[in-house]
Steps between C-alpha positions, in 0.01 A plus 500: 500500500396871512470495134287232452271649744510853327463310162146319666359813632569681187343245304191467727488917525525520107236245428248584763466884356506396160203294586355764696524781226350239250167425769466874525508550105282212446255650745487838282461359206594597130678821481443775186697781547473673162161598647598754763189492697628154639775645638376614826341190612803299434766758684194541787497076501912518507569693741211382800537114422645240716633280326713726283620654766600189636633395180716791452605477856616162460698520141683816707622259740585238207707794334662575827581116548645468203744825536574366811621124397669641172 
């Protein structure tokens, strides 16, 4: 039964910061990093956003999850 629930919140942790990372990208917009000069606003939008915190916070704990039911 411990499994299953370990399997769920894996699941659920895995999906919700994919879709997290995705709303964050979306919200930035088209990325062109051949041109340099875009690389500061994108590593300045990376590093103080929400949601990709959030994201990356969550697929952590989906990568932990899944160590911990293998």
């Amino acid at each position: 039964m411990a499994s299953l629930i370990l399997l769920f919140l894996l699941s659920l942790t895995q999906v919700l910061g994919d879709i997290w990372l995705s709303k964050a990208m979306k919200q930035f917009g088209e990325i062109n990093l051949v041109n340099s000069e875009n690389w500061i606003p994108l590593i300045s939008y990376l590093l103080t956003n929400f949601w990709i915190w959030l994201g990356v916070i969550f697929l952590m704990l989906s990568l932990g999850l899944y160590l911990t039911v293998i």
